[in-house]
N, C-alpha and C positions, 0 to 999 in steps of 0.2 A: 455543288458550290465549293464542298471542301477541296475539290480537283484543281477547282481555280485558284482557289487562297493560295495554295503551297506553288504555283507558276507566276504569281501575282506581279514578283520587280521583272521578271522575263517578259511578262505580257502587258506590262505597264510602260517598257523600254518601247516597243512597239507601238502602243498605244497610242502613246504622245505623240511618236512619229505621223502616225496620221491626223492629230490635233495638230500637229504644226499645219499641216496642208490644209486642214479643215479651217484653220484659225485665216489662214490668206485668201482662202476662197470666202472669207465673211460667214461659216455656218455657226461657229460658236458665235459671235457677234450677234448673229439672229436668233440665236437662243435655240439654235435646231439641236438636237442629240446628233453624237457623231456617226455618221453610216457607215457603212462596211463596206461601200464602194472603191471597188481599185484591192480592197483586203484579200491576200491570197492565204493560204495553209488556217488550220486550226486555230493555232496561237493567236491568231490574229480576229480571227472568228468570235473567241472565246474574249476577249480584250475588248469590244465594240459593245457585245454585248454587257460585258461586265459592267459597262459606264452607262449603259442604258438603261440597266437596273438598280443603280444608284438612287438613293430617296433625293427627291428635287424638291419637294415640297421642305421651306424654311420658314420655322417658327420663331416670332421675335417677343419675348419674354417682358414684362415691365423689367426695365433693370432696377437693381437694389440703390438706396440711395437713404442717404440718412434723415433720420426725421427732426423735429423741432422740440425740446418741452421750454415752453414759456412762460414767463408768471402773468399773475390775473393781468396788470396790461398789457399783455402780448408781448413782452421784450424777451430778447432770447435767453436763457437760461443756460442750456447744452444743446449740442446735436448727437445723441445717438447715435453709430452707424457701426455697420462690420468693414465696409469700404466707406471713406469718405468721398461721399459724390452727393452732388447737389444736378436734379434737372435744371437744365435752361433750354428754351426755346432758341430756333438760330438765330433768328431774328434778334438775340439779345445777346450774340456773340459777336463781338467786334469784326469789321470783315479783313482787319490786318490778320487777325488768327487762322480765319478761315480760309485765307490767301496762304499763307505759310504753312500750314498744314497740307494744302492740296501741293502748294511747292516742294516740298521738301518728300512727298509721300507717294504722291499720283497727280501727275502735269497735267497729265492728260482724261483727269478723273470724269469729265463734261463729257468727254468724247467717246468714249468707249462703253461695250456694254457689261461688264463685271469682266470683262478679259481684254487686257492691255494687248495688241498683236503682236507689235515691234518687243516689248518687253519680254513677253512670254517664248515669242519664236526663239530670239537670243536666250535665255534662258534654261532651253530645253533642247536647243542647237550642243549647247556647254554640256548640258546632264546628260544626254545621248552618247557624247562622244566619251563619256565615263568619268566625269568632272563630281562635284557633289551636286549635290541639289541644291538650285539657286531659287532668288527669291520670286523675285517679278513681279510679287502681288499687287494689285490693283486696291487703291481704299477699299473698297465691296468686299473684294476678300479678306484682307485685312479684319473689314467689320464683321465679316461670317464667323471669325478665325476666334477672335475674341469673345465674342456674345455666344459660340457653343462651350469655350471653357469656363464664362462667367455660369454658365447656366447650370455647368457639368459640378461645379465649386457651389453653389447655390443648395444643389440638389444631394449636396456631401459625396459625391462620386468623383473620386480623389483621379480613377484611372481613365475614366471619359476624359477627365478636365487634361490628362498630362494628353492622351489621344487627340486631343485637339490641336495642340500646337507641334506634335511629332512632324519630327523632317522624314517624312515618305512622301514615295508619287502616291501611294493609296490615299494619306489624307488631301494631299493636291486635290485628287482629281475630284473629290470629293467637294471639297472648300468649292472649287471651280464651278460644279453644279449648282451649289445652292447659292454664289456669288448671281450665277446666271437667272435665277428663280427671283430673285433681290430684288435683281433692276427691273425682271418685269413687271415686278408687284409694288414697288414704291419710287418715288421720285429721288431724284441726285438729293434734291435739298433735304428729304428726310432721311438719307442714306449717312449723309455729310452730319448731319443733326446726331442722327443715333452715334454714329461715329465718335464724335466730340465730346457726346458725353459719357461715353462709355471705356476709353481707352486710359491708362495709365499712365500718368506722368510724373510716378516717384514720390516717393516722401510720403505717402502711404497718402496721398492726393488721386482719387479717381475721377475723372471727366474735368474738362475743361475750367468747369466755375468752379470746382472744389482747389486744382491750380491754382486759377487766376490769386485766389484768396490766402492760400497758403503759403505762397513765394512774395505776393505782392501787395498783398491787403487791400486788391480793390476787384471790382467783379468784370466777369469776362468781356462784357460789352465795353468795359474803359481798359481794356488792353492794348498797346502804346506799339509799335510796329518792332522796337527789339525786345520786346516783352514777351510778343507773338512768335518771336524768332528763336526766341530762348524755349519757351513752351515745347511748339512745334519741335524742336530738335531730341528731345526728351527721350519722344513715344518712342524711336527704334531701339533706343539701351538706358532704362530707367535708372538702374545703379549709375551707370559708369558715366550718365552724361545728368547727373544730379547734381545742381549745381550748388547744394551745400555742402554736401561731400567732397564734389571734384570740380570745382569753380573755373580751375583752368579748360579742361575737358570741354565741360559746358559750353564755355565760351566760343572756345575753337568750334564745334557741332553749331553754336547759334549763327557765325558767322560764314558758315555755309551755307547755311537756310537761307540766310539776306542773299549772299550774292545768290541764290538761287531765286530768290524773288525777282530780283537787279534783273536776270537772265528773262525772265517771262514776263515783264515788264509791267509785276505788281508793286513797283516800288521804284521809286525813281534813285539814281545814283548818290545824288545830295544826302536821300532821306536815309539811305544805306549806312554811307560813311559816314554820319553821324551817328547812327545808330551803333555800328562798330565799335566808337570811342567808350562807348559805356563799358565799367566797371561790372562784368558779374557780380562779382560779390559785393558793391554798391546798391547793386539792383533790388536784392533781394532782402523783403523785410518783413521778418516772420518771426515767433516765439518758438521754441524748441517746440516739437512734436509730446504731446502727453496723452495722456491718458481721455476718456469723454468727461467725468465729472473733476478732473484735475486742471481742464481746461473751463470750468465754468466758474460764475463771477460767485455761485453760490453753491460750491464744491458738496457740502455733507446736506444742503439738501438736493440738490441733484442726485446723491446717493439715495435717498430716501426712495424719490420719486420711483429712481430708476429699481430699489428691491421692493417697492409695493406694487409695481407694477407686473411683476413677475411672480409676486407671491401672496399680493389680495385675495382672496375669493371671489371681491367685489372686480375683479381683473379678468374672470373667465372668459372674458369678450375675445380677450386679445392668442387664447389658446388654452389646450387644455395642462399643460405642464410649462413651467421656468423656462425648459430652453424652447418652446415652439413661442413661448410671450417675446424670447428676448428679442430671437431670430426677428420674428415681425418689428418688434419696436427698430431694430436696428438697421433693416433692410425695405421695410416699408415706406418710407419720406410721411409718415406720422406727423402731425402738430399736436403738443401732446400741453394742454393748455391747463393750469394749475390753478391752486389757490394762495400761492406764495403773492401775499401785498407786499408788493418792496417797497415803499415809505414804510411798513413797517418791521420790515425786515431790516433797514438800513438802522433803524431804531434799537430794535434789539441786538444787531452784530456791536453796534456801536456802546450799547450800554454795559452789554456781558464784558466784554473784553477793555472796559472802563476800571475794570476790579479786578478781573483775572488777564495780565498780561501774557499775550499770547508768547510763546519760550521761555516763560521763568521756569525757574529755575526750583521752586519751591512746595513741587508736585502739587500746584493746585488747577485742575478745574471748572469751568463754568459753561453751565446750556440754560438756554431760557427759548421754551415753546410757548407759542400763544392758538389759540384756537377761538373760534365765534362760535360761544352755548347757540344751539339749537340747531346748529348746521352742521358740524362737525369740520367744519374748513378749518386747514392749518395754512394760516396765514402768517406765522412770522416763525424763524428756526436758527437764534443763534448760537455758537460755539468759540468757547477760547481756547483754540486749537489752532494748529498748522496743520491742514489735509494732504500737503507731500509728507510730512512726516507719520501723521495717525490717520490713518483712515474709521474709524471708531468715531460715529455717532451716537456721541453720550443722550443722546434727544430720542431717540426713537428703540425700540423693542431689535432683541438679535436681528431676527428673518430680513427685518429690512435695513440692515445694515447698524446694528448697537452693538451693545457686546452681550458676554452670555447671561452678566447677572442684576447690572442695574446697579445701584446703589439704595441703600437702606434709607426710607424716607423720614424716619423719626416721627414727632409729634402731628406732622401734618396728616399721622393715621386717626388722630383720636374726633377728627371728624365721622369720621365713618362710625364710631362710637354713638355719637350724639346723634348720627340720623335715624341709627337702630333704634335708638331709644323714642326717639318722637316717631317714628313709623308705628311704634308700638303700644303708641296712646300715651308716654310719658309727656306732661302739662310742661310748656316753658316755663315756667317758675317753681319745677319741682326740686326738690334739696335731696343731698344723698349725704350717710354720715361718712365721711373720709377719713383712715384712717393718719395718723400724722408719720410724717417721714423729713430727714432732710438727704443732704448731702454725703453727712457721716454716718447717717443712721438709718436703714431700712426696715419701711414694712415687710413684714411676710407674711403672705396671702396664703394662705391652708386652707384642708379641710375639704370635702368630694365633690365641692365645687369647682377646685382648683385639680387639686390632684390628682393623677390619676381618671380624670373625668372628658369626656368629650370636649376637642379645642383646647384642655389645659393644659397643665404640665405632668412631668414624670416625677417633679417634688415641690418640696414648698417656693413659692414664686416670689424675689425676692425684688422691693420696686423703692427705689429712692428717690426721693423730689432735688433742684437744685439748691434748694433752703430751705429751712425751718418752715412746715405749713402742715394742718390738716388736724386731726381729733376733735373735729367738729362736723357741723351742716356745714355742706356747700352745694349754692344753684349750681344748674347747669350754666348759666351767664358766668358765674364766675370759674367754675373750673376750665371751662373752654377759653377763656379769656385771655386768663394766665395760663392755661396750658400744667394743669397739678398733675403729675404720673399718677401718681394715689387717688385722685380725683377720678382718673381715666380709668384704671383698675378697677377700681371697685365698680362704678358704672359698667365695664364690660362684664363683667361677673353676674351683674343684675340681669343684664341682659339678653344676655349668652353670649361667649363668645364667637362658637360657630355662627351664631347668627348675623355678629357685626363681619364677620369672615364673609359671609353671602353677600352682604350689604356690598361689599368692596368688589366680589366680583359681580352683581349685577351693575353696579358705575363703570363694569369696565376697566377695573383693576389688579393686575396681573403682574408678575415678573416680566424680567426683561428674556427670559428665553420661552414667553406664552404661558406656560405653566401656573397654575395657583399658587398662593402664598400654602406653605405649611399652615397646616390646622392646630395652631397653637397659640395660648393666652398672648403670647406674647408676641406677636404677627397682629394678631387682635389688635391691640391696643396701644402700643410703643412702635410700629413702624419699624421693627427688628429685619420683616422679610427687604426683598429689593426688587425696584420697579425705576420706571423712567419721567422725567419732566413730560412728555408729551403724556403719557397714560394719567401723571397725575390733574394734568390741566384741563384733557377730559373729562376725568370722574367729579369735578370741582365745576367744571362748566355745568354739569348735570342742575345740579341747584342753581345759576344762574338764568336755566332753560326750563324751569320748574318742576325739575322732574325727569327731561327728559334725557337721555342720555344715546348720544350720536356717536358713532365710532370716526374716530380721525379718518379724514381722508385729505391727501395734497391735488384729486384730480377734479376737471369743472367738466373738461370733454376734452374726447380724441376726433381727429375729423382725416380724412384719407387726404391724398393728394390730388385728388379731384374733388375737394369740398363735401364730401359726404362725411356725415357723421355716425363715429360707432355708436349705440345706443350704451352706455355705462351704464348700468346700475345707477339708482339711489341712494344718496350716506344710507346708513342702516341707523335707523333711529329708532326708540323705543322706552315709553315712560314707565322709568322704572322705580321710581319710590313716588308718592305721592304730592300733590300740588302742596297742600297743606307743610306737609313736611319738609318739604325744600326752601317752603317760605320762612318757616320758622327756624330752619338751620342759619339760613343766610342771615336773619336779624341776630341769630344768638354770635356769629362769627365774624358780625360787624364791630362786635368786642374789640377784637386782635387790634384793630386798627384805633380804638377808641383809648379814652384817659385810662389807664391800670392792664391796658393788653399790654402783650409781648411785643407787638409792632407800631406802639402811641410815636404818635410825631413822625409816621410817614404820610399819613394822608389825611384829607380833611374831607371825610365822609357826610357831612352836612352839603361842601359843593358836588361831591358828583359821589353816589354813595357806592362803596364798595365792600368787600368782606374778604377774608379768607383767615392763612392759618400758618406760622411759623413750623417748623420742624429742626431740629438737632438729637445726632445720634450719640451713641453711645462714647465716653470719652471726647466729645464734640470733634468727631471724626468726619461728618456732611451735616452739611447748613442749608434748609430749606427756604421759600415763601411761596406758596399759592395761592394766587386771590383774584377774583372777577369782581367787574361791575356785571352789567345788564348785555352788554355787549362783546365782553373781552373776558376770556380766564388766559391765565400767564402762569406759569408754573417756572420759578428760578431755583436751580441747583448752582449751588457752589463747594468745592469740598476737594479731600484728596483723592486723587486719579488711583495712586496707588494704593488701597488700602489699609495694608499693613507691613510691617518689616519682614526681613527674614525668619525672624522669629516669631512671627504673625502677630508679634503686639501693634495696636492699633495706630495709624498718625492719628497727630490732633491739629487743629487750627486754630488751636491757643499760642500766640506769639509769632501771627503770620500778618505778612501784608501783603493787603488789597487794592494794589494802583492806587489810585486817585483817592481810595476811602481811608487811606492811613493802615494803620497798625494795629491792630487788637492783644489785649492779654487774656481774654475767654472768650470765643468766636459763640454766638448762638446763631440760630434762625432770623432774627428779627438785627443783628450784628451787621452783615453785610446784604443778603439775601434780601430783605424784606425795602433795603434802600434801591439796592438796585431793580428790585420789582415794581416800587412805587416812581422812578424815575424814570424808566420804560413807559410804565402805562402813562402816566400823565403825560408825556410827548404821542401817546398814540393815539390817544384816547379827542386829544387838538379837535375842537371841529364838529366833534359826534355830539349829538344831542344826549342831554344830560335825562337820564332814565330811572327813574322810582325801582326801586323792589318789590313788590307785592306785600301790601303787610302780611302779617299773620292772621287768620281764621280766631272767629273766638273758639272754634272747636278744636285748632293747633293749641291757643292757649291754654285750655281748659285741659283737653287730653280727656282717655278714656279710664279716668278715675275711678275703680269701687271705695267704698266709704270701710276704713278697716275696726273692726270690734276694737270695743276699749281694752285695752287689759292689762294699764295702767294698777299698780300695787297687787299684781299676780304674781305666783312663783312662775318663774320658768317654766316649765312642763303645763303648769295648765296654759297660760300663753300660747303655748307652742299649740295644743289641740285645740283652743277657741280659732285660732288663724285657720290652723287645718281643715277643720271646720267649715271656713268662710272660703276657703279655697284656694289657699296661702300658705306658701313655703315660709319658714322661720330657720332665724338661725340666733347664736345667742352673742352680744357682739362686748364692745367695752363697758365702762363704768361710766356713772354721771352720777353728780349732785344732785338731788330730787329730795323731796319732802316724802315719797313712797318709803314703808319699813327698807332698812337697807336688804341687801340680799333679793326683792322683787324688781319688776319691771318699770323701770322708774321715765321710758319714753322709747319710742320706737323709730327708725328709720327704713323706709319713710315713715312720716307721721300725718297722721289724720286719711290720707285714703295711697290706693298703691294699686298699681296693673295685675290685672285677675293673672294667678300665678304667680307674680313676684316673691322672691325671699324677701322677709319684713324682718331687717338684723331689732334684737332685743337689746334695748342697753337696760343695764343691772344699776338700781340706783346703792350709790355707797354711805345714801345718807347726807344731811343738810351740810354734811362739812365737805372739806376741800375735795378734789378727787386724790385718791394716790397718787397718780402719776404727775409730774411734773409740768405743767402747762407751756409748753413751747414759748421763746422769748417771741416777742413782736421781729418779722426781719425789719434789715433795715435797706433804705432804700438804696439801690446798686446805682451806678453808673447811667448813663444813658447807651444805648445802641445794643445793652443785653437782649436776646429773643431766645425768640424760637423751639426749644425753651428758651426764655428771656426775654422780656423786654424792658424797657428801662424803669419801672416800677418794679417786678418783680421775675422774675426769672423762673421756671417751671425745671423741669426733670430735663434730664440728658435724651428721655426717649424721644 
């Protein structure tokens, strides 16, 4: 065989020559292999046989064609594809196209058996007498010619794909064979069909309906006879005769196609020279060519869609690595059917960017994710953003398209505080003593529970509230209410901080590059680490869903191009704190929204009851709110994009405006965030039946209380071994007024009973008179719109 290759254009010049004669005597027509009849010497010998050994057998590939992803009502979303082609049936292809196409391509495409005679003789009459090599191809070949390089390009085989269209008699005569195999094996109409929708007509447009849509905005079967003529004219030079590039070109190429139709009398004269008058560039009416999710109505969740589905777990379906998912999503014709509610989506693009105008100027901001507790559907995802300019999906985790580190969520951590604590048998109505802090003046939390100790810090942990509060009892109702730093502190200290740490990632609570938060007090409990709107609306929906906690997901099902469907996975769900405890968080963080929360006067919990929780961080750098009813958690971020200067001092959003909401001179949580959280849900929520929260257990209220020894008027040290004793950590804490000898234990926190284990802080009484220290003024009452920390009664910490 290698004897042959190196004589191959020698014995191919030959060869032909007896395919001329073979072609007049009807044996290629009949699909006969060439014989060696009449064949004298070797070369010629060798040449008959070579075609006879040619592979005849021709395999036709599904072609690649883009797929679908739609929201939950079926309406389009994107179309993924690596070539833009959509199947159609012929039957749905206008027969002006299909008349033009055969005119302008192969006249005689009905007549012939994959080898035109008159064409090819001529042809190879020319190439013989030492001419180049001409074309003659016949549609069949044509279609061979293309469906081996799409397949060769398919299959990432760069040198197949260029061997397919090389100008040699080898691949002629090749093409020619399996041209001849074609027609024995399928009909003209399905020949004509694969044809149309497989060839290239520019503008990065593959097959006919993808065309139609791209130059004209309307589908192949309503294609208009200079429409078809323009089309048609295309396929033989895609650049050069693209008629947004070269409109004059175009034109000229279309108006020979008609008179070629004129010519074979698929088109009447009248219909011609009218058709001629049209403007090309009249014609054609199309949006620039972009990107797939730069062309969809709903850009950064199409992004989502399209990086979870490459990089889920719950995505194995679709392959075992990113690029075998994309390849298929992109090349498959996939419906890739979502959970995106657009009434609700239309809701929250409209409401975010109500606040944060999308190109200001004043580096702010805004995404607001909503999900349905119990299912983990992510049903609405908006952004105040330009997606030609930022591609960065402030809403969702790196992998699928965020950035690397999320934004710091503030106070909306000190939930996770409070569930540790009732997960742990602490009673709703239990008091802890808080130390007092304000704005100017900081607690400092010491000592080896802090320091140096698992979860805490490397020193003393230094935590300011935003006014004047604390040196006293306070419930859990009211430190979660108001949102007190020193409230929040000291409760995580009680009850460990690695533990509220676990809490956060059994809800499913992560940074935005996957990773866990740092194992630090202050991660704990101030929302110092960074995470995203969507992870926090999850962990929040968990208590909505009693408990249970569903991993986001945007997909409902994928189904092939012949209606079968892939089997998907189930959300992954899994109850992860208890019934009891989710019920009793949610009653205690119906506060926020209540008279004296951080977020009073956004909603009216008595008509449709809801919960959640303001956040603001440090120097009110991002402004939270996160809060469900029964049916909906919504998580709103507002805040600067950028987060610090060049000199990595913090922005703030003190002295920043909010579109529509005005102006602020100290931005909290409950500021902007918590308005536009409660103005979302109330338009989405229209219509849904109005849902209870589960009260609380008397076992939620009660908790798993031991009864603590008295040890009331003890010195310290005996104190400390009576608790020990009882199986209780002690520690020795401030001073109080008590009737006990000064110098003893004049009351304890907690008091009267405390969780097996717990530190029971001692307070030292100073005797019946004042205490030392200074008893904090009363605040006084702020503004309205402060949250998060803040709300218009009283304003909590920066964390």
């Amino acid at each position: 065989m290698d004897g042959r290759a190196q004589n191959i254009p020698a014995v191919l010049r030959l060869l032909l020559g007896f395919v001329v004669l073979s072609t007049v005597a009807g044996l290629l027509v009949a699909g006969i292999a060439v014989p060696a009849i009449g064949a004298s010497g070797q070369a010629a010998k060798a040449g008959v046989d070579f075609f006879n050994e040619l592979p005849s057998d021709f395999e036709i590939s599904p072609l690649a064609q883009q797929s679908k992803i739609v929201d939950a009502d079926n309406k389009l979303i994107a179309n993924p594809y690596d070539e833009n082609r959509i199947i159609v049936k012929l039957n749905t292809i206008s027969k002006n196209m299909q008349n033009a196409q055969i005119a302008i391509e192969d006249a005689r495409f009905f007549e012939h058996g994959g080898l035109d005679p008159r064409g090819f003789t001529r042809a190879m009459i020319s190439n013989l007498k030492g001419g180049d090599v001409q074309g003659a191809s016949t549609l069949t070949q044509q279609y061979v010619k293309i469906t081996l390089q799409e397949q060769a390009l398919r299959a990432g085989d760069k040198e197949a794909a260029d061997a397919a269209v090389k100008k040699s008699y080898a691949r002629k005569v090749q093409e020619l064979k399996y041209a001849i195999n074609v027609e024995e094996n399928f009909t003209k109409q399905q020949i004509l069909e694969g044809y149309l929708n497989l060839v290239y007509y520019g503008d990065q447009a593959y097959g006919v309906e993808a065309a139609a849509i791209n130059y004209f905005g309307v589908h192949a079967s309503k294609l208009n006879l200079a429409q078809s003529a323009l089309l048609a004219g295309i396929v033989q030079q895609p650049t050069a005769y693209n008629p947004v590039i070269n409109p004059k070109q175009a034109q000229a190429r279309r108006d020979i196609v008609l008179t070629r139709m004129q010519q074979l009398g698929m088109a009447s004269a009248k219909d011609v020279a009218a058709a001629k008058k049209l403007d090309v560039k009249k014609m054609i009416k199309k949006t620039p060519v972009k990107g797939v999710c730069h062309r969809s109505s709903q850009p950064y969740f199409c992004a989502y869609v399209m990086g979870y589905l490459q990089h889920s777990p719950q995505m194995a379906v679709l392959g075992k690595t990113p690029e075998e998912r994309l390849k298929r999503i992109n090349q498959g014709g996939l419906t890739i059917r979502t959970t995106l509610d657009p009434a609700k989506q239309k809701i929250a693009q409209a409401e975010i960017t109500k606040a944060i105008p999308i190109g200001n100027k004043s580096n702010l901001g805004g995404a607001m994710s909503v999900v349905e507790p119990g299912t983990g559907k992510v049903l609405a995802m908006g952004q105040a953003a330009n997606f030609e300019k930022n591609q960065t999906n402030w809403n969702v985790d790196q992998v699928y398209g965020g950035g690397p580190y999320g934004y710091q969520f503030g106070s909306t951590a000190k939930m996770f505080g409070l569930v540790t604590a009732l997960e742990q048998g602490m009673p709703m109505n239990a008091t802890i003593n808080v130390p007092f802090a304000s704005n100017h003046q900081d607690h400092v939390f010491d000592g080896p529970k802090v320091v140096g100790a698992e979860c805490g810090a490397n020193e003393p942990w230094k935590v300011g509230n935003d006014y004047a509060i604390g040196g006293r009892q306070m419930s859990l109702a009211e430190g979660i209410s108001k949102s007190i730093n020193t409230w929040a502190a000291q409760l995580t200290i009680e009850v460990g901080p690695c533990n509220v740490l676990d809490t956060m990632k059994k809800m499913g609570l992560h940074m935005a590059n996957g990773k866990d938060f740092d194992r630090t007090i202050s991660n704990a409990t101030l929302g110092s680490g960074t995470t995203t709107p969507l992870d926090l609306a999850s962990a929040y929906a968990t208590l909505a869903a009693d408990g249970k906690y569903c991993e986001p997901s945007p997909i409902v099902s994928i189904t092939t191009p012949d209606k079968k469907e892939i089997k998907v996975p189930k959300t992954s769900c899994k109850q992860v704190i208890s019934k009891d405890t989710a019920n009793a968080a949610t009653d205690l963080l119906e506060g926020t929204l209540r008279n004296g929360g951080t977020a009073d006067g956004n909603w009216d919990v008595g008509a449709r009851p809801a919960a959640g929780k303001t956040g603001t961080t440090e120097k009110h750098n991002q402004a939270w709110f996160v809060g469900y009813t029964r049916q909906l958690a919504t998580a709103v971020w507002i805040g600067n994009v950028k987060v610090t200067d060049k000199n990595r001092k913090l922005y703030s959003l003190n002295g920043k405006c909010f579109g529509s909401y005005g102006c602020f001179g100290d931005v909290f949580g409950g500021t902007v965030s918590a308005p536009v959280w409660a103005s979302a849900m109330k338009k989405m929520s229209e219509g849904m039946e109005v849902k209870q929260f589960p009260a609380p257990s008397d076992k939620a209220r009660r908790g798993n209380l031991q009864d603590l020894p008295n040890v009331y008027g003890r010195s310290p040290g005996e104190a400390a071994a009576i608790l020990r004793d009882a199986g209780f950590d002690s520690r020795v804490g401030g001073y109080i007024s008590s009737n006990a000898p000064k110098g003893t234990v004049g009351g304890t926190s907690p008091s009267g009973g405390a969780l097996p284990g717990q530190t029971v802080t001692l307070l030292i009484s100073s005797g019946p008179a004042q205490q030392p220290d200074p008893k904090p003024s009363k605040p006084t009452k702020p503004g309205k719109g402060r949250g998060g920390g803040g709300g218009p009664t009283a304003p909590p910490g920066p964390g």
